[in-house]
C-alpha positions in Angstrom: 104.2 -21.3 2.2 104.7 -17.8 3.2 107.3 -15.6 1.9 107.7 -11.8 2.9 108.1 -9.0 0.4 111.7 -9.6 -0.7 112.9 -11.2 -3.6 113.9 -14.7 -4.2 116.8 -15.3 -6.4 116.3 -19.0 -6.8 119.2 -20.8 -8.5 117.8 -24.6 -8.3 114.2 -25.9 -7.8 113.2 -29.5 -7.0 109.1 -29.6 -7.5 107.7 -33.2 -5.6 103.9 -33.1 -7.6 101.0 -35.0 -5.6 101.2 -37.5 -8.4 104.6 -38.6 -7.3 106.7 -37.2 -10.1 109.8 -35.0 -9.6 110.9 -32.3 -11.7 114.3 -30.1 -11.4 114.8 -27.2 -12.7 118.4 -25.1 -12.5 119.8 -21.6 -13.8 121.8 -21.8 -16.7 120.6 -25.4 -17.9 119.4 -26.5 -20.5 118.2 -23.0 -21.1 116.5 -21.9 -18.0 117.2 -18.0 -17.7 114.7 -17.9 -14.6 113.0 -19.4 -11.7 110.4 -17.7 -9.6 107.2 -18.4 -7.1 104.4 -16.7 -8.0 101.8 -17.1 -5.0 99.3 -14.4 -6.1 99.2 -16.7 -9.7 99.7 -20.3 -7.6 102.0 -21.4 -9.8 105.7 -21.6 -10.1 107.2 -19.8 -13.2 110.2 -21.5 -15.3 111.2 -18.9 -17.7 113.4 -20.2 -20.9 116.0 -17.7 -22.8 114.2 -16.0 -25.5 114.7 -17.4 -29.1 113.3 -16.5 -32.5 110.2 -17.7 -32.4 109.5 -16.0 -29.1 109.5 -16.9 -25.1 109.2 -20.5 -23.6 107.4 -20.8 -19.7 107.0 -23.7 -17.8 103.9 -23.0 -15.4 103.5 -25.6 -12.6 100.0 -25.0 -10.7 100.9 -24.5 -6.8 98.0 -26.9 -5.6 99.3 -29.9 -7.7 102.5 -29.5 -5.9 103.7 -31.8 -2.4 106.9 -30.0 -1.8 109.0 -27.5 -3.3 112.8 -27.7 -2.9 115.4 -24.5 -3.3 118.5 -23.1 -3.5 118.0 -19.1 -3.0 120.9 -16.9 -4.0 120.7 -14.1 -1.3 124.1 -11.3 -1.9 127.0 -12.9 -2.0 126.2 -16.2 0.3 123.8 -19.4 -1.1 121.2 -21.2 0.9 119.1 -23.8 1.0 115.5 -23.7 1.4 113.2 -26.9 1.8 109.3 -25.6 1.7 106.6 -28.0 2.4 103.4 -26.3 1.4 101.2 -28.5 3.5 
């Protein structure tokens, strides 16, 4: 997967993992404040709104992933965005 300098406002992910399972992430629910792709790490980042007891990530290694899945909020227009990292 390559993606230039600019940067992704991802509204929805769907992550297909090598072992077959599926997980779905989306703005907004069930607490998900953001969603980003962090190549230079290799893993995709699922930050949770910040409670009391401090900040919740979801971290999902890149090479345990088949096919990533997104919606990208670009302006004022939504897109979709199927990546295959193979």
């Amino acid at each position: 997967m390559v993606v230039t300098g600019e940067i992704l406002m991802i509204e929805k992910i769907e992550v297909s993992m090598i072992n077959q399972n599926v997980h779905n992430f989306k703005k907004g629910e069930f607490g998900v404040e953001n969603i980003d792709i962090n190549e230079s790490r290799g893993f995709i980042e699922i930050k949770y709104f910040s409670h009391e007891v401090g900040d919740r990530y979801v971290l999902i290694p890149l090479h345990n992933v088949e096919k990533i899945e997104f919606l990208e909020k670009s302006g004022s227009s939504t897109t979709g965005n199927p990546v295959d990292i193979n």
